[in-house]
Every structure is written in structure tokens, then in C-alpha cells.
GUMAR-948427 format. One record per residue: x, y, z of N, C-alpha, C in turn; residue in one letter. Coordinates in steps of 0.05 Angstrom, whole numbers, plus 5000, padded with zeros to 4 digits. Atoms other than C-alpha are relative to their C-alpha. Example, Ala and Ser with C-alpha at 12.3 -4.5 7.8 and 13.67 -1.06 7.14 Angstrom:
BEGIN
501849765000524649105156501850245000A/498449764999527349795143498550225014S/
***
This chain:
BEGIN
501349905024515849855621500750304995X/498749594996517750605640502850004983X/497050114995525150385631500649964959X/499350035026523850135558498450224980X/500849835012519350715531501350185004X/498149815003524951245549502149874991X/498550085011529150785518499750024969X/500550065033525750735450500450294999X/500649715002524151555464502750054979X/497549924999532051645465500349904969X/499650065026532951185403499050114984X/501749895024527851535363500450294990X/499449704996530752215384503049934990X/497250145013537751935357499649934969X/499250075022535451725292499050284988X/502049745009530652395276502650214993X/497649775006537752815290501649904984X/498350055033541552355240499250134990X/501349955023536652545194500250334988X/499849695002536053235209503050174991X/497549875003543553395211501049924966X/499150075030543653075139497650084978X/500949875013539853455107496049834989X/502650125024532852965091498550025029X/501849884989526953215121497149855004X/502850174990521852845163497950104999X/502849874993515152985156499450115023X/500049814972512653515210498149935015X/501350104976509053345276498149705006X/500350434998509252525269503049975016X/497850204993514152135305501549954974X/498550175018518751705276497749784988X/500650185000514451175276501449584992X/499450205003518650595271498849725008X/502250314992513750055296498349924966X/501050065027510850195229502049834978X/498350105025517850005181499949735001X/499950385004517349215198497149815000X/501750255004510149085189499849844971X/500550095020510648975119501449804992X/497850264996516448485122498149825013X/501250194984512748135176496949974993X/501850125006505548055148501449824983X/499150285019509147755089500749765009X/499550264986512747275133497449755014X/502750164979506247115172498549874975X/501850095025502347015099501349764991X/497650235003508346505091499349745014X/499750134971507546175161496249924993X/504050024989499146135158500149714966X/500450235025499945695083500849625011X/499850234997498845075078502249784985X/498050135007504244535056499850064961X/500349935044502744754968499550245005X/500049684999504045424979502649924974X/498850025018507245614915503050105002X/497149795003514945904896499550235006X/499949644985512146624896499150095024X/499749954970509746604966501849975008X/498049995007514846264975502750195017X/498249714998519346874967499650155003X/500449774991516347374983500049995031X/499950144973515446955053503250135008X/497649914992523047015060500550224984X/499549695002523647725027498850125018X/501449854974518847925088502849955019X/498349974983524647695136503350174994X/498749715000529648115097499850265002X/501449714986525648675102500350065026X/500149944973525248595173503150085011X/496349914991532948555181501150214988X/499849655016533349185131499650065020X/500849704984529449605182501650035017X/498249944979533549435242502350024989X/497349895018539949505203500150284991X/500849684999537750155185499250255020X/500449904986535550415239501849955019X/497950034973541250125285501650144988X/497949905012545550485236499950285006X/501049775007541151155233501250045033X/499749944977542251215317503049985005X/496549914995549951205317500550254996X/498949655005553151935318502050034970X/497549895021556752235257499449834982X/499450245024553951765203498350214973X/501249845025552752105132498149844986X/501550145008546351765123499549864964X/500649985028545451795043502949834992X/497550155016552751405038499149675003X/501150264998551350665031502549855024X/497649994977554050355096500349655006X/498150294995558049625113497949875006X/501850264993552749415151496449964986X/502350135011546849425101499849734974X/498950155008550948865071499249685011X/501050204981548348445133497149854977X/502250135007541148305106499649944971X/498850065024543548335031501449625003X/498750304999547947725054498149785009X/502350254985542247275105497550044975X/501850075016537647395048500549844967X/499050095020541147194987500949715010X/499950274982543246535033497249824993X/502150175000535646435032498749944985X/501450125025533546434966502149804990X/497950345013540245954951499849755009X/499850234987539045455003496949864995X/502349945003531745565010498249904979X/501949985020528345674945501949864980X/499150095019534545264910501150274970X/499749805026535645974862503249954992X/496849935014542545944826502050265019X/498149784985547446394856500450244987X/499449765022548046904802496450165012X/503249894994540146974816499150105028X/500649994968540546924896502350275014X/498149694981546147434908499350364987X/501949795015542347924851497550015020X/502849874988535947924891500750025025X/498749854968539247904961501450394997X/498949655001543148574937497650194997X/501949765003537848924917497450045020X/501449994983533248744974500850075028X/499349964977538348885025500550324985X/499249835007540749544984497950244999X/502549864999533649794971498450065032X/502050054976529949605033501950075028X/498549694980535850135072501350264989X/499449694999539050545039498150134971X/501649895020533950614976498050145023X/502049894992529050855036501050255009X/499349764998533351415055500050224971X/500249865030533551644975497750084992X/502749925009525951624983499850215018X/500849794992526152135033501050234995X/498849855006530752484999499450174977X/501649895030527352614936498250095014X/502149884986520752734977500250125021X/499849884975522353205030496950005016X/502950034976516253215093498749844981X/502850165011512252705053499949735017X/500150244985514552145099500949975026X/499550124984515451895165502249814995X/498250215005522051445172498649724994X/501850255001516550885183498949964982X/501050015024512951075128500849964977X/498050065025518151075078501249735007X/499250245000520750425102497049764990X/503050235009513250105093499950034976X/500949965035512150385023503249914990X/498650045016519250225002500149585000X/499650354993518449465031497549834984X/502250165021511749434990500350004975X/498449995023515149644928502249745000X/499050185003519849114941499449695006X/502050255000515148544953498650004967X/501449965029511548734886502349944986X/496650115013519348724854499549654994X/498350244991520448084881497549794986X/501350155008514047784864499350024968X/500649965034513848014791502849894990X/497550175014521347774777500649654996X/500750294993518947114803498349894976X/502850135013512447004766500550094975X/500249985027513147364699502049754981X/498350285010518946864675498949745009X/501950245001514546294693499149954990X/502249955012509446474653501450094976X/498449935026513946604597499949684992X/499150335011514645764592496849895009X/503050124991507945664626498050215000X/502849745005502246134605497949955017X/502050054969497546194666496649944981X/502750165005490345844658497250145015X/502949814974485746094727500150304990X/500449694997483446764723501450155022X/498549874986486446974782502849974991X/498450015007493546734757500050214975X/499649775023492047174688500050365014X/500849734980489647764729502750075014X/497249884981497047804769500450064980X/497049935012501247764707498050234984X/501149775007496148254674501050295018X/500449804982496148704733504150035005X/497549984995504148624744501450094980X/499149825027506048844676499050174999X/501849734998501249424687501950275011X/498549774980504649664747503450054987X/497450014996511349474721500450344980X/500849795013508750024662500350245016X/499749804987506950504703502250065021X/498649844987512650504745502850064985X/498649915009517250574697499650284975X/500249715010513951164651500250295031X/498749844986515151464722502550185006X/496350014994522451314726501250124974X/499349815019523251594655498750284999X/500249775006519552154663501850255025X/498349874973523752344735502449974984X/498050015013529952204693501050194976X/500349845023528752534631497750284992X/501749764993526153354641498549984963X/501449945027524053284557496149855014X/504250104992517152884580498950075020X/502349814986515553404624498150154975X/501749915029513153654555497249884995X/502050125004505653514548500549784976X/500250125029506953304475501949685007X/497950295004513652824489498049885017X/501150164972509752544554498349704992X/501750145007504252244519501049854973X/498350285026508951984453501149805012X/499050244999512151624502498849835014X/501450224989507051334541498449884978X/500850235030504051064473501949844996X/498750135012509850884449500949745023X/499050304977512650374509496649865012X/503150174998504550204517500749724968X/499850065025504249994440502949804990X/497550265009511949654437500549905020X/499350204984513449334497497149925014X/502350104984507249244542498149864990X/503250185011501348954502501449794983X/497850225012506848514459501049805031X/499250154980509348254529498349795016X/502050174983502948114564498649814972X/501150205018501247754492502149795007X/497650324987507347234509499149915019X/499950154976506647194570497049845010X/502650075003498947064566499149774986X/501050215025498846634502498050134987X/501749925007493047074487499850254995X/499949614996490747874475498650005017X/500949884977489848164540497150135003X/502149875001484448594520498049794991X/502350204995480048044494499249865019X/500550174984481347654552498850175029X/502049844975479348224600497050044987X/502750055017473048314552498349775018X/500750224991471447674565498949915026X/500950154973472247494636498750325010X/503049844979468348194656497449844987X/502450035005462847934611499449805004X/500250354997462247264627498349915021X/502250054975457647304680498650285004X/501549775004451647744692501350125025X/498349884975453947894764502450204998X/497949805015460348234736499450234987X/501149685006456748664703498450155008X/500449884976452948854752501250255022X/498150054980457648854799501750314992X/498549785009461349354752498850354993X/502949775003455649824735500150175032X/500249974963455049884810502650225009X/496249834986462950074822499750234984X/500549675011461150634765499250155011X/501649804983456050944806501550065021X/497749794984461151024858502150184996X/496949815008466751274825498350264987X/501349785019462051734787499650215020X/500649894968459251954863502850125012X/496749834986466752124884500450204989X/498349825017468652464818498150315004X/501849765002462152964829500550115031X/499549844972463753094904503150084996X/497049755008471153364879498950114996X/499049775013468553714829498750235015X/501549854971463554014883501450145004X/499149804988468254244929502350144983X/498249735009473254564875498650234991X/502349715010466054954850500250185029X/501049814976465455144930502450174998X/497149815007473055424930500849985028X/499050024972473355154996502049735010X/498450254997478554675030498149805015X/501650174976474954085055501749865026X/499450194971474653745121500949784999X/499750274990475753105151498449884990X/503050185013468952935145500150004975X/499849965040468953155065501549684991X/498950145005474652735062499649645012X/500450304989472152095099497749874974X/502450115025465852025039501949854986X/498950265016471151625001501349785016X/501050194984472351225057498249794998X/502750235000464650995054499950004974X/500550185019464550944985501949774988X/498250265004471250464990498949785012X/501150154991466950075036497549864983X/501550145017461749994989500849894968X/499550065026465449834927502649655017X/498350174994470449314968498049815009X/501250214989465548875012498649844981X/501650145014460248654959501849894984X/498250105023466748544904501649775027X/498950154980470048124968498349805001X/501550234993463947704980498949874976X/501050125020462447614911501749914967X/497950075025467447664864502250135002X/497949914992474247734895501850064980X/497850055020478347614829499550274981X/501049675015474448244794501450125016X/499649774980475848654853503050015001X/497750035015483048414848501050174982X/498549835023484248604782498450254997X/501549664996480249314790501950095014X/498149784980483949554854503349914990X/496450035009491449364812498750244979X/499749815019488149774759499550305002X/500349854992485650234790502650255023X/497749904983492150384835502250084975X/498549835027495950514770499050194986X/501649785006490950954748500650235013X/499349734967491351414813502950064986X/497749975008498951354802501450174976X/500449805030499351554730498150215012X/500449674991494852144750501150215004X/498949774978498352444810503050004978X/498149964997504352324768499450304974X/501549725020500152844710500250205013X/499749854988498853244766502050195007X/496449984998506553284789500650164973X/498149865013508653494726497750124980X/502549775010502153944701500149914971X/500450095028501653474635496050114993X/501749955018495353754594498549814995X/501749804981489153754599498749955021X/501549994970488553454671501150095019X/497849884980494853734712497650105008X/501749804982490154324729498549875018X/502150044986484454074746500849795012X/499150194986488053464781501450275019X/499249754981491554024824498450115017X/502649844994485554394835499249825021X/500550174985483453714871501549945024X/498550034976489253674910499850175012X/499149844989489554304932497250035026X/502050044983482554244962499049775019X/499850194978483553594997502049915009X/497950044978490053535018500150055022X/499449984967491253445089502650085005X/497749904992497153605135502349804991X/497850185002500252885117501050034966X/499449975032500053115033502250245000X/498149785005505753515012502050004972X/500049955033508853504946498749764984X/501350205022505252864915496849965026X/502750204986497852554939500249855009X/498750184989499952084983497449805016X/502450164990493451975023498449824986X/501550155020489151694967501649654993X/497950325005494951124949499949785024X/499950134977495351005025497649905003X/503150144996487650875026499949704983X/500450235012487750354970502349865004X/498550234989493949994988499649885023X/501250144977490649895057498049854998X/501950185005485149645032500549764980X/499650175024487649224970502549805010X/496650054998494949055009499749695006X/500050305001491148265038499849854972X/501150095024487948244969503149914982X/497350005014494748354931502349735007X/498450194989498447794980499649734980X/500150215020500247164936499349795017X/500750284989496246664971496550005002X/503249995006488746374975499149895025X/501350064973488546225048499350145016X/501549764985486646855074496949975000X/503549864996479246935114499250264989X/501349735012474347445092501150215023X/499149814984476447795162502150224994X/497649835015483447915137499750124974X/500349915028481448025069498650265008X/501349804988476948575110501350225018X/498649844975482248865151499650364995X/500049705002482249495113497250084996X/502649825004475249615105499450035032X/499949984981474849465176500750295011X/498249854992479549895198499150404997X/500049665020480050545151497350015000X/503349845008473250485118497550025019X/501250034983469650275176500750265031X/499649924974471650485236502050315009X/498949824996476851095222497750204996X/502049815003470451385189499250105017X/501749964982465751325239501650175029X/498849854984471051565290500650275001X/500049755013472352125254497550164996X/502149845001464752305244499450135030X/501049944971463052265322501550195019X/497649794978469952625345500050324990X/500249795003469453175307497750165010X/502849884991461453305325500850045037X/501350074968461352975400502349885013X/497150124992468852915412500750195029X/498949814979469453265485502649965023X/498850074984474052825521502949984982X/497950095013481152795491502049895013X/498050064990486452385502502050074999X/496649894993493652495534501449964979X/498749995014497852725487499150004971X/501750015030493052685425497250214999X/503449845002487553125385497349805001X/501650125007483552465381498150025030X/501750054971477652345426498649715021X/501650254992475051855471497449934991X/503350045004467751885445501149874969X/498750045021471451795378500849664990X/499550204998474851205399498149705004X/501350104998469450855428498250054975X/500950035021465450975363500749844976X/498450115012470950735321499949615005X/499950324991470350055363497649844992X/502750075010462949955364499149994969X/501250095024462650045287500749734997X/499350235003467549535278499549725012X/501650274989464149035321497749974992X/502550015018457549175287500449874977X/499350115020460448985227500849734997X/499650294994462948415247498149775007X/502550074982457148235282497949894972X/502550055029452748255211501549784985X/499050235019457747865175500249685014X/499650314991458147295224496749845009X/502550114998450247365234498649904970X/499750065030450347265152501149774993X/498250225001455046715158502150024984X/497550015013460847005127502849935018X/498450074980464146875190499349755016X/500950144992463046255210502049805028X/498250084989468646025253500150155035X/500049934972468246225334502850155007X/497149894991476246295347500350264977X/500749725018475746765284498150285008X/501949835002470347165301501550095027X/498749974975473247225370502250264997X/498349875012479547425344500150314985X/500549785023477247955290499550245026X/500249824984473848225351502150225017X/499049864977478948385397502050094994X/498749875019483148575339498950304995X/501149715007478749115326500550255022X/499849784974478449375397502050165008X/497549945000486149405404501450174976X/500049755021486649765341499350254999X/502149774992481350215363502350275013X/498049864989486850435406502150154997X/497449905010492250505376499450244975X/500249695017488350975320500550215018X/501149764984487451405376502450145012X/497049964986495451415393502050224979X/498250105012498251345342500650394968X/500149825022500352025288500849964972X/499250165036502451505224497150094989X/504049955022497451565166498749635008X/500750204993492251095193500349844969X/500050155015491250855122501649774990X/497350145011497550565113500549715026X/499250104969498750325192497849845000X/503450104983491350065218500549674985X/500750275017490149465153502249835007X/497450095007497949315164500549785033X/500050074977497349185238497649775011X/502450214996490148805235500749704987X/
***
């Protein structure tokens, strides 16, 4: 065991000096973390593997886009540890998982060849050397691991919107949850391209162009698209299915009072003029805990389409922020500047990482996930990083080797999350023994690894449960 942890040491110290000698700049006092770049490949695969025999096309593929991902990272990273390689040039062998993946949507999923060697390229091309371009644009904002996870969840979202929207072009979706993706996937696809034009083109840094052109590609492509692809207008049909039950509106009333409760503890501490803490920063933690569990146990498909809309929201923001568009840059700044941590550095990164941890089972295209998994991230983050974080900072005296975290910490972190567990299976949301079992000793082992580990839990913890 000695033998293979100065083995990985050495590899990890081999890819860090690629990096360094080429100019793209790792985030400061994290590892590499490469245990982190292949969980997102490999949940997908597992979300694949757990379906039952009518699992649809877009699981499906994204099932086998999780195992190109996985062969991305090691392809990348067996590449990154060779001497003398000019990382940022696109290299022979990220050709490898380009090729075994384009194989598997031709054989596989039956795709045409024109269609199977197009999404193999861009999933072997993106998911290595697009993750070096992300660290390259973002200097210290990422961990190698990190930028491989966020670029592998960007390319799951890809993969699953090139799939499903042309479906739904010949077949107009019926369930609410089916409207709710292609709603929510045309959303994001929005927002991530007034991104990509506004990083492209310095004119819509201009308050004035910024906002003509996010009207204008709102107004001609997007609400015309999701009318095709819908059969219907979007906005009636969201109308609709919030109001359509009293619970929903409830339910929604409710999620106001939290978001309302967040927006007054910013504006708080930008009145104090002070940087907040840990603790400061864990209160949206517990109020992600209380806006996710009750929308989980009661109306998953709301909560769904909230945390997609809500994650384009954030996004659009920080990207206001970024480029000081009028009249929230400031005061979006002002916010950052008072809760950024050591892992924020030119964009808000924490906040995204919180709701993709928590939203990332919800988001998965399938309907066989337990409430556990569907809980991983409240578990995890909202649960248990909290409470770890409240007790270590107060009554944290023992620390562990090699880390600021604490043992009193740790064990806090555990006992929430078995409390929790404990209510939901004495509730009967857990009803299953090998489950409950499971969840448990999931938690405990997690427990651990927060306590190791210097990735952004938000991102790592949900990804690993």
C-alpha cells in the first residue's frame, strides 16, 4: 500500500510540473486531485448499470459517454506525466477515447456514422484537451480534477441535449418531467451560449449591447424553439403546472422565504464591510437543506425544474458580475468580494459547485434513483459538511495528520448524517434494510474522506456518495 501511494505521489508530482512548465496555473494549496476527474464519467456509467431493461436512448448515452469520459481522464493524465509535452497542443493519443467512443454509439446505440464519429470527436477532444483550455482561460480557479469534473459535466449535459431535443422536434414530450428537461435544456443551452458570445465578442461587454443581445437571441431563437419543440408556449405551460396544485404553491411560497433569507444575509454582511467566515458561509448550506428535502419528498419534478433554473440564473449573474454589466455587476461583486473563499478566484465557483452537488442525482436521466441518492448532496454538503464545519471551528482541538480539519469535526459530520438518516427511515422514506445500511456506511466513509481530502467538498462529497 506504501509502494502504491508514492507511486501515485510521483505521478501527481509529474503531471503538476507539466502544467507548471506550460504555463496554466493550478489552483494553490490543493493537490491534483485526480481521484476526483473520473467520478463523473463513472456515476453516469453506474446510473446506466442500476436501470432497468426500458431505460431510454438518452441514458442510454450518456451511460456510454460516462465510459469515454473515464478513458478521457486517463488519456490525459497518462499524457500530462510524460516529460517535454506542450500540454495546450492537441496530442495523438486523445484520439484513443474519441475512437472507443464513437465505436459505441455506432454499434451500441445503432447512430449513423456521420453522427457517431461527430460525438465521439468532440467527447474525446473536449473531455482532454478542452479541460486543459479550461484551465487556461481560468488560471488558480481549478484543480486538474476539478476541471476534468466540471468539463465531463458539461459534456454529459452536451450529450444529453443533442440527443433529446431532436426527438422532441418529431415527438413533443407529454409528462411533466419530459417538458421540464427540454424546457430546462434550451435554458441552459441559452445561457451558455450568451456566455460564449459575450467571451468572444469585447462589444457586449457594453451594458447597453449586453442586454440587446440577450433580448434579442431570448425573443428569436429561444421561446420560438421551445414553442416547436413543446407544441405549446412555455410560459403558459410553466404557469400552469406551478399552479395546478395547491402544494406547489406552497411549496413555492416557502422556497421564497428562503431565497429572500439568503439575499438579506448578503446584503447584511456587505452593510457589516466584513469578510465572512465559514460559518457565515455554511447558512446557505442549511437553507439548501431546507429548500431541497421537502421539494424531494414532495414534488421532485418542481424541484427539478427550479434547481435547472435556478443554476442558469447564478450563471447569468456571475457572468454580470465578470463583466460589471449595469445595475448589478457592483453590487454582485460587492457579494463576492465578501464571501469568497480561498477556492474563488476570478469567477464564483463555490456557489455553482454547491448546486450541482446537490441537483447533479436530480439532473441524471433516469427514474430509478432512491431518495438516498437523490439525498447524496444534502447529505453530504448540506448536512454533514455544515455541521462539521460548525463544531470544528468552535470545539475542533484535535487535528488531523496533514490537515486543518478536526477530529471533533469529523465525528460531528458523521453523527449528523446518521441522524438524518435515521428520521427518514423512522418516517419511512427509507424503507429498504440493505439501503439504509448502505446510505449509512456511505456516510461514515465520506465522513472521512471530507476530512482528507483539499477538493471543493461541494463538487467531490455528492459525486463520491
Amino acid at each position: 500500500m506504501k509502494f502504491f501511494f508514492e507511486e501515485y505521489s510521483r505521478f501527481e508530482e509529474r503531471i503538476l510540473h507539466s502544467l507548471e512548465d506550460n504555463g496554466i496555473k493550478h489552483r494553490i494549496k490543493a493537490n491534483s486531485g485526480l481521484w476526483l476527474g473520473t467520478l463523473v464519467g463513472l456515476s453516469a456509467l453506474l446510473t446506466l448499470l442500476k436501470e432497468d431493461a426500458s431505460y431510454s436512448e438518452i441514458c442510454l448515452i450518456v451511460g456510454l459517454t460516462g465510459i469515454g469520459l473515464v478513458i478521457s481522464s486517463i488519456c490525459l493524465y497518462l499524457r500530462l506525466s510524460t516529460e517535454k509535452v506542450i500540454v495546450k497542443d492537441f496530442q495523438a493519443i486523445y484520439f484513443l477515447p474519441a475512437i472507443i467512443t464513437s465505436l459505441l454509439y455506432l454499434f451500441v446505440v445503432n447512430k449513423g456514422l456521420l453522427a457517431s464519429v461527430t460525438w465521439g470527436l468532440g467527447v474525446g477532444s473536449l473531455g482532454t484537451w478542452g479541460i486543459l483550455q479550461l484551465m487556461s482561460t481560468f488560471p488558480c480557479c481549478f484543480t486538474i480534477g476539478e476541471a476534468t469534473a466540471v468539463m465531463h459535466g458539461c459534456i454529459l449535459f452536451l450529450m444529453s441535449a443533442v440527443t433529446n431535443l431532436p426527438l422532441r422536434y418529431h415527438l413533443p414530450p407529454i409528462h411533466d418531467n419530459d417538458i421540464a428537461t427540454v424546457f430546462l435544456q434550451v435554458a441552459m443551452l441559452y445561457v451558455i451560449s450568451v456566455c460564449l458570445i459575450s467571451s468572444y465578442f469585447r462589444m457586449f461587454h457594453l451594458t447597453r449591447n449586453f442586454y440587446i443581445m440577450t433580448i434579442t437571441v431570448l425573443s428569436v431563437a429561444v421561446l420560438p424553439l421551445m414553442y416547436v419543440l413543446l407544441d405549446q408556449n412555455p410560459l403558459i405551460w410553466m404557469f400552469y403546472f406551478v399552479c395546478n396544485k395547491t402544494n406547489k404553491i406552497i411549496l413555492i411560497g416557502y422556497w421564497a422565504l428562503c431565497l429572500l433569507l439568503g439575499i438579506l444575509v448578503v446584503i447584511y454582511q456587505i452593510l457589516l464591510n466584513i469578510q465572512a467566515t465559514t460559518s457565515t458561509r455554511k447558512i446557505f448550506h442549511l437553507l439548501a437543506v431546507f429548500v431541497y428535502i421537502p421539494g424531494l419528498i414532495y414534488e421532485h419534478v418542481l424541484l427539478y425544474l427550479a434547481s435547472g433554473i435556478i443554476m442558469g440564473l447564478f450563471i447569468f449573474l456571475e457572468l454580470m458580475r465578470y463583466l460589471q454589466i449595469s445595475p448589478f455587476g457592483e453590487a454582485l461583486q460587492q457579494g463576492f468580494s465578501m464571501f469568497a473563499d480561498e477556492k474563488d478566484n476570478l469567477i464564483s465557483l463555490t456557489p455553482l459547485y454547491l448546486f450541482c452537488g446537490l441537483s447533479f442525482p436530480l439532473w441524471m436521466p433516469t427514474n430509478n434513483l432512491s431518495l438516498p441518492v437523490l439525498l447524496s448532496g444534502i447529505l453530504t454538503v448540506g448536512v454533514g459538511d455544515t455541521v462539521a464545519s460548525f463544531v470544528g471551528s468552535r470545539w475542533g482541538y484535535h487535528k488531523w495528520a496533514n490537515s486543518n480539519k478536526s477530529v471533533e469535526g469529523t465525528m460531528a459530520c458523521i453523527l449528523s448524517q446518521i441522524g438524518l438518516i435515521c428520521i427518514l427511515a423512522f418516517m419511512g422514506y427509507i424503507d429498504n434494510g440493505w439501503l439504509f445500511l448502505q446510505s449509512l456506511l456511505s456516510s461514515i466513509a465520506l465522513s472521512f474522506i471530507e476530512a482528507q481530502t483539499n477538493q471543493v467538498d461541494n463538487l467531490a462529497l455528492p459525486l463520491l456518495m
